[in-house]
SETIRO-958253 format. One record per residue (C-alpha): residue number from 1; residue in three letters; x, y, z. Coordinates in nm, 2 decimals, m for minus. Layout:
+-----+------+--------+--------+--------+
| seq | type |   east |  north |     up |
+-----+------+--------+--------+--------+
| NUM |  ALA |      X |      Y |      Z |
...
+-----+------+--------+--------+--------+
% end
This chain:
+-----+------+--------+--------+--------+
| seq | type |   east |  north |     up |
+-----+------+--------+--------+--------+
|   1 |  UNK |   0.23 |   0.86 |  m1.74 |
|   2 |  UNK |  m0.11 |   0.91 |  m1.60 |
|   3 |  UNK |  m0.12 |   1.12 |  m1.29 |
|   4 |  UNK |  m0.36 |   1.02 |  m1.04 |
|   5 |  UNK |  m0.48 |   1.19 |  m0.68 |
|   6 |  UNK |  m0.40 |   0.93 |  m0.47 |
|   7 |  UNK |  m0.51 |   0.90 |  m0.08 |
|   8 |  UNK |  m0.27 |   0.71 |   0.10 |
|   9 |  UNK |  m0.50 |   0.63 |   0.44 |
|  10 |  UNK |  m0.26 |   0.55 |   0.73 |
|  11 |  UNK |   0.01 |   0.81 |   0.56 |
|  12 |  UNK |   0.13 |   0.91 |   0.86 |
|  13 |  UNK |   0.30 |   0.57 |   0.95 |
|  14 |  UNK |   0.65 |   0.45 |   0.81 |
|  15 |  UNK |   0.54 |   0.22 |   0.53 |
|  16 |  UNK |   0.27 |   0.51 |   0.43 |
|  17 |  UNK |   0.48 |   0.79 |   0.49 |
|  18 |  UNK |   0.74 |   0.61 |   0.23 |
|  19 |  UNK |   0.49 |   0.54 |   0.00 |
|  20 |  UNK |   0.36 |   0.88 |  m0.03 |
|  21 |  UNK |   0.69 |   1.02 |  m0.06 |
|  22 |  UNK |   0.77 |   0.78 |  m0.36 |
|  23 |  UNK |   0.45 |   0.85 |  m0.56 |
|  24 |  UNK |   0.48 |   1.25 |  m0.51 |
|  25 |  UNK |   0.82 |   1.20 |  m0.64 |
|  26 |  UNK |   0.67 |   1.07 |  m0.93 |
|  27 |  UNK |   0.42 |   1.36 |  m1.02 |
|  28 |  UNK |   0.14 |   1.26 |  m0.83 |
|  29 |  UNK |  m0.12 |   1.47 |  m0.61 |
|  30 |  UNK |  m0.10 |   1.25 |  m0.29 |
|  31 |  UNK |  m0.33 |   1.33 |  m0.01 |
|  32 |  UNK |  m0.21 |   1.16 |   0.31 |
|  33 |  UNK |  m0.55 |   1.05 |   0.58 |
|  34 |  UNK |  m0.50 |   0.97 |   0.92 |
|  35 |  UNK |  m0.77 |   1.00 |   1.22 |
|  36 |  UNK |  m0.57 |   1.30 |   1.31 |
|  37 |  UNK |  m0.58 |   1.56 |   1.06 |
|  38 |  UNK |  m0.30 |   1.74 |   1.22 |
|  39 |  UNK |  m0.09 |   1.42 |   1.23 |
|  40 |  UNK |  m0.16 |   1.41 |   0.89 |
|  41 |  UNK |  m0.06 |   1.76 |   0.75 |
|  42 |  UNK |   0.23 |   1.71 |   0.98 |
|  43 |  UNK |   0.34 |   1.39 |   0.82 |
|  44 |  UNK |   0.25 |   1.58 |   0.47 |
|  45 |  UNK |   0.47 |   1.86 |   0.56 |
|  46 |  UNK |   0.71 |   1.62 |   0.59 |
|  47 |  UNK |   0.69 |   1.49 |   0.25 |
|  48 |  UNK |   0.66 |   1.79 |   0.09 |
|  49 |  UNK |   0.99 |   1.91 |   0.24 |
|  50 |  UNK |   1.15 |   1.60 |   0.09 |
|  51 |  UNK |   0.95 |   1.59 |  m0.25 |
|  52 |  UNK |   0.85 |   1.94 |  m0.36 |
|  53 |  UNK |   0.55 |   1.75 |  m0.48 |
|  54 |  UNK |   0.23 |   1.80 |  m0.45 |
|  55 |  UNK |   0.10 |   1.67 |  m0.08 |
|  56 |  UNK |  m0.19 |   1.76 |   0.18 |
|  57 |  UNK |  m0.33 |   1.66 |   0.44 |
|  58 |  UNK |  m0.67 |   1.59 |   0.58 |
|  59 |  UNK |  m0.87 |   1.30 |   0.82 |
|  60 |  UNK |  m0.93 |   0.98 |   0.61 |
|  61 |  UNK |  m1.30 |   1.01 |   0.48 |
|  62 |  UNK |  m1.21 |   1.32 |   0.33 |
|  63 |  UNK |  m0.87 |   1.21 |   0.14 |
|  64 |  UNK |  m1.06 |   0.90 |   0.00 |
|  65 |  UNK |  m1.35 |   1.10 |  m0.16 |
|  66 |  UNK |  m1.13 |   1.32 |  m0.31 |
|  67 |  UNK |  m0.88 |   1.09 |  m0.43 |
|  68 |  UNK |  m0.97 |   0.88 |  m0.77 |
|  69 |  UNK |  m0.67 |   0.64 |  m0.60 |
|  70 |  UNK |  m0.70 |   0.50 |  m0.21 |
|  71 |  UNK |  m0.39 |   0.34 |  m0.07 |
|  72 |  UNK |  m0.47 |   0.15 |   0.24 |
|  73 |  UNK |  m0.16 |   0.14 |   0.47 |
|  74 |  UNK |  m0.30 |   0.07 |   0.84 |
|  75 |  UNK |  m0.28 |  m0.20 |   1.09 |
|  76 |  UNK |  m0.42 |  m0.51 |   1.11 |
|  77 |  UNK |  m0.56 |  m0.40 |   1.47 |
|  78 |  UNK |  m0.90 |  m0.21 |   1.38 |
|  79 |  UNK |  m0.87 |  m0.27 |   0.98 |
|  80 |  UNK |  m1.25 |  m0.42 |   0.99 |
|  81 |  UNK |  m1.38 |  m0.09 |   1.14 |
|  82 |  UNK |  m1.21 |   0.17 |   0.96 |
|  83 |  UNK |  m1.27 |   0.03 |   0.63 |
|  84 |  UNK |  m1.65 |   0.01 |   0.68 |
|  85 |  UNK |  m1.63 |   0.37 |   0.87 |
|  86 |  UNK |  m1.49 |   0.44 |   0.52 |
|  87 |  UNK |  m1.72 |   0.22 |   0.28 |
|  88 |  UNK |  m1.90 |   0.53 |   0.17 |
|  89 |  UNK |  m1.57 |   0.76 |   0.02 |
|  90 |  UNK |  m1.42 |   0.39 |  m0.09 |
|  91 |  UNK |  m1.73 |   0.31 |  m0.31 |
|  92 |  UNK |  m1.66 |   0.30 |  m0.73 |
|  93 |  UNK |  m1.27 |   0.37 |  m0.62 |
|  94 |  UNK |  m0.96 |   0.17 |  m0.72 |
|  95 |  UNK |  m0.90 |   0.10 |  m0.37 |
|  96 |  UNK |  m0.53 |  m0.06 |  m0.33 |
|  97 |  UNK |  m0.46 |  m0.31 |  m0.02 |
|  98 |  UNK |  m0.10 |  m0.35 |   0.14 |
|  99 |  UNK |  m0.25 |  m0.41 |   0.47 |
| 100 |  UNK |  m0.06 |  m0.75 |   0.60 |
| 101 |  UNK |  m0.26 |  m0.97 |   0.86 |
| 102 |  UNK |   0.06 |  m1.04 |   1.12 |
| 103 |  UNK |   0.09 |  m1.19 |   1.45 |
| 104 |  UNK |   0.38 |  m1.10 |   1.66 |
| 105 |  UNK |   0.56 |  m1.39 |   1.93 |
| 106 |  UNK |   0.89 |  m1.49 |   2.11 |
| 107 |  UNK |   0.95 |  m1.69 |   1.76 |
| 108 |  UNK |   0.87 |  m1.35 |   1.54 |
| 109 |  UNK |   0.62 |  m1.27 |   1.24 |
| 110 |  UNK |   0.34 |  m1.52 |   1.12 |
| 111 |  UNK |   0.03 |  m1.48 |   0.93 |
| 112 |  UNK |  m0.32 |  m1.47 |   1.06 |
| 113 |  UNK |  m0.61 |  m1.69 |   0.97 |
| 114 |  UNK |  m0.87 |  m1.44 |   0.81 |
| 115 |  UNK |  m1.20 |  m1.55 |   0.79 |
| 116 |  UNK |  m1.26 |  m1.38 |   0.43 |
| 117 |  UNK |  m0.92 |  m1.49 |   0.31 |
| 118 |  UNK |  m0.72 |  m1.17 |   0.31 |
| 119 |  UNK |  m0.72 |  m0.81 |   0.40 |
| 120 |  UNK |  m0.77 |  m0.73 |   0.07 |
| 121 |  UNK |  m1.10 |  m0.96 |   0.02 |
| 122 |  UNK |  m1.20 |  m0.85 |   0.37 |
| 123 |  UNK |  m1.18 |  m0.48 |   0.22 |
| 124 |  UNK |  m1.38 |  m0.62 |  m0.11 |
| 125 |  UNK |  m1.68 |  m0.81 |   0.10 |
| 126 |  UNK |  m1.72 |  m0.48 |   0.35 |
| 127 |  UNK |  m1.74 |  m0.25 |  m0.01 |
| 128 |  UNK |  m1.82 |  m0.43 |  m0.27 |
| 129 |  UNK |  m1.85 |  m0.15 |  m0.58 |
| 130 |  UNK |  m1.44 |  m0.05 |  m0.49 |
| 131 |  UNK |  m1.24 |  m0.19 |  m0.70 |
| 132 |  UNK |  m0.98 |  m0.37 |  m0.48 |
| 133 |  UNK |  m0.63 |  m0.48 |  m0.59 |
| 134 |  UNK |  m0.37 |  m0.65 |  m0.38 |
| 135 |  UNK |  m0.03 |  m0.48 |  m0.38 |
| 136 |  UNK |   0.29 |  m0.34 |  m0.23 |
| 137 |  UNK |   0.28 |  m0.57 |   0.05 |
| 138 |  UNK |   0.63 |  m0.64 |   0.05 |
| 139 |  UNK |   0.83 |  m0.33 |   0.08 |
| 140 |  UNK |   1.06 |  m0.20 |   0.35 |
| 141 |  UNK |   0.96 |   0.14 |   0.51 |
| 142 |  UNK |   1.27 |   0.27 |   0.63 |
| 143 |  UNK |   1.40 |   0.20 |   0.24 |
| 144 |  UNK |   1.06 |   0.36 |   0.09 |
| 145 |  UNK |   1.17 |   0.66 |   0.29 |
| 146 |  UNK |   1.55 |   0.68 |   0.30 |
| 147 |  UNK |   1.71 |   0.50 |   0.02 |
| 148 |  UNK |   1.75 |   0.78 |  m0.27 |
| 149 |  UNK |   1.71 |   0.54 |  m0.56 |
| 150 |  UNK |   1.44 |   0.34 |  m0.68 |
| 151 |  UNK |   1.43 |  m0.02 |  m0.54 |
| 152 |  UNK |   1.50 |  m0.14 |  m0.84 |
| 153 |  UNK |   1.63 |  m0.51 |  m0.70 |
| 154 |  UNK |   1.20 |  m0.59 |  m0.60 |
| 155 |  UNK |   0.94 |  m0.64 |  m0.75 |
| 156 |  UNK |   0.55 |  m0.51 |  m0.65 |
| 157 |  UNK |   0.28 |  m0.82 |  m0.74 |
| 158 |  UNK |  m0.06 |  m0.69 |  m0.80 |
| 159 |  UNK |  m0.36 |  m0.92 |  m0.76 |
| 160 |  UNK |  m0.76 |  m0.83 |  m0.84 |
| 161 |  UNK |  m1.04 |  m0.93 |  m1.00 |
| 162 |  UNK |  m1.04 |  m0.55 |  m1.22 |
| 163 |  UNK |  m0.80 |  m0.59 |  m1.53 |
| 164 |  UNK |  m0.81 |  m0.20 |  m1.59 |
| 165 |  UNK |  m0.75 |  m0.12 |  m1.18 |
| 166 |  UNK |  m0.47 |  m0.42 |  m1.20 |
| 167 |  UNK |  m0.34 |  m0.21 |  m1.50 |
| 168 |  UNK |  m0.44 |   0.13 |  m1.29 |
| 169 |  UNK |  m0.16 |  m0.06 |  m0.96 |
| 170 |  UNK |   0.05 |  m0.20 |  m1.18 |
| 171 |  UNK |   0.15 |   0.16 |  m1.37 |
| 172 |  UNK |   0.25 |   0.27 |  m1.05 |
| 173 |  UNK |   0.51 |   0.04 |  m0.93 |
| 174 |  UNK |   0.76 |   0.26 |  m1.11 |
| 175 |  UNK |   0.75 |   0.51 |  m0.86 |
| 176 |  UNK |   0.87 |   0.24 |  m0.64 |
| 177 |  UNK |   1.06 |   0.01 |  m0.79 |
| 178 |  UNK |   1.16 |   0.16 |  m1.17 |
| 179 |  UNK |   0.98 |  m0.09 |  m1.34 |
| 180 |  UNK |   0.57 |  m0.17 |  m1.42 |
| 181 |  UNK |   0.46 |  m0.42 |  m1.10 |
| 182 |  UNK |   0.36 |  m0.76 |  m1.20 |
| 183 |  UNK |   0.01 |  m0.91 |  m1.23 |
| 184 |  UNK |  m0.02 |  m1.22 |  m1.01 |
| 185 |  UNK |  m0.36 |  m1.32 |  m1.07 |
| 186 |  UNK |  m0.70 |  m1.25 |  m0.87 |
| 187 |  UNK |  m0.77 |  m1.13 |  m0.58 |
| 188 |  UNK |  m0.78 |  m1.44 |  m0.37 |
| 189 |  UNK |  m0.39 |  m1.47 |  m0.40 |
| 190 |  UNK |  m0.36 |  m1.16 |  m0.18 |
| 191 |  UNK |  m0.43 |  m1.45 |   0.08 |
| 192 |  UNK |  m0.05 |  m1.56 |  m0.01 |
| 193 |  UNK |   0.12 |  m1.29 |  m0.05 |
| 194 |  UNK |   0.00 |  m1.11 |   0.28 |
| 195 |  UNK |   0.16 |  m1.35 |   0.49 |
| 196 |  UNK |   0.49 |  m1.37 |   0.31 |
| 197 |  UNK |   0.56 |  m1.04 |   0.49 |
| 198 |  UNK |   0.63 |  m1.25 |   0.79 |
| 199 |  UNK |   0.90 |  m1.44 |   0.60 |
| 200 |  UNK |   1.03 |  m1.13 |   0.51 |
| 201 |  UNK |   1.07 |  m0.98 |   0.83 |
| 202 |  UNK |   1.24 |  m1.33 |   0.98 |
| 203 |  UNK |   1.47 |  m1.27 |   0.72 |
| 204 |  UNK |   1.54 |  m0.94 |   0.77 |
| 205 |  UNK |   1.61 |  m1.03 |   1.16 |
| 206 |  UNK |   1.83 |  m1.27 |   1.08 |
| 207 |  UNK |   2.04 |  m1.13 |   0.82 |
| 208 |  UNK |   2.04 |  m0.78 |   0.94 |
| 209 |  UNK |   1.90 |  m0.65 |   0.58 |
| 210 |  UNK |   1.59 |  m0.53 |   0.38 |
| 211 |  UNK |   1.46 |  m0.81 |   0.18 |
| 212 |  UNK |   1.24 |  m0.84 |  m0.07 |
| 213 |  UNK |   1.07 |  m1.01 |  m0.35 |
| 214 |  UNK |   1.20 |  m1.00 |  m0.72 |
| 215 |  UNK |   1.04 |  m1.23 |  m1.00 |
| 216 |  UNK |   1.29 |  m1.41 |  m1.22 |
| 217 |  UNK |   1.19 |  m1.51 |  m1.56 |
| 218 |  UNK |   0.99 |  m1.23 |  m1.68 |
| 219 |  UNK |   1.14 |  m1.01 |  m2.02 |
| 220 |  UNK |   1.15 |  m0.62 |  m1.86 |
+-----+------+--------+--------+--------+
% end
């Protein structure tokens, strides 16, 4: 396995938090970014106590330039902003979206009309030498954190326009999931599979569990 530094910005939220948790788990150096670096080293502490792994810290610039790896795991609400605050530490870096473009009603989760066409190709057009990829979109925080074993009944789909930083995502699902994650295409289907979050959470409402998405028809 090839260990990466890995900057998960927004790690101090339950989707990042469970992320960095599963990827220091796996042997990698995981820095976690917030606009708070005490937030942040908090939150790290936090994973370190579960983990033993290797986990910092630090405000967001300066876990993306020293990560080879940036997970983006932030709201919607400001995405625009802090990626371009960040365009600088996010140039020439795999940069991985899971950011999912959701409105909130009476009726529950839908997805938003982005004028780019995703998240992830908003992140691409505002730094355009990171190499973006599309992935863990779909996963349940409270599971990334407190289930023990890998979630092993989902798959994660990567999409980009890199092959080597689509291999680069895919090589981590394992950490995740227990198997490599899937290659959907380019980067313009992260367009589809941001907003299939919101049919996600309906589900999970309705049927009081954590869904998610598994591909049938593909040799493991």
């Amino acid at each position: 396995m090839r260990v990466h530094k890995i900057a998960v910005i927004g790690g101090t939220g339950p989707q990042g938090r469970g992320l960095a948790r599963r990827l220091a788990e796996a042997g990698h150096s995981v820095v976690i970014g917030s606009r708070s670096p005490d937030r942040a080293e908090a939150t790290a502490g936090q994973v370190r106590d579960r983990t033993g792994g290797d986990v910092s810290g630090t405000d967001n610039e300066t876990a993306a330039r020293t990560a080879d790896v940036v997970l983006v795991v932030v709201p919607w609400d400001g995405h625009r902003d802090l990626i371009a605050s960040l365009a600088g530490a996010l140039d020439g870096k795999v940069v991985i979206s899971c950011v999912n473009p959701l409105g909130f009603d009476a009726r529950g989760a839908y997805g938003l009309v982005v004028d780019e066409g995703s998240a992830a190709q908003q992140t691409q057009t505002l730094v355009p030498g990171a190499r973006v990829v599309g992935a863990f979109h779909h996963l349940s925080a409270v599971s990334l954190w407190e289930t023990e074993e890998v979630l092993d009944h989902e798959d994660v789909l990567v999409c980009g326009d890199d092959k080597e930083a689509n291999e680069i995502v895919a090589a981590l699902a394992p950490a995740v999931t227990g198997r490599p994650g899937i290659d959907v295409g380019p980067l313009r289907l992260a367009g589809h599979l941001e907003p299939l979050t919101a049919v996600l959470i309906g589900i999970n409402r309705r049927y009081k569990v954590r869904s998610g998405v598994a591909i049938a028809g593909i040799a493991r």
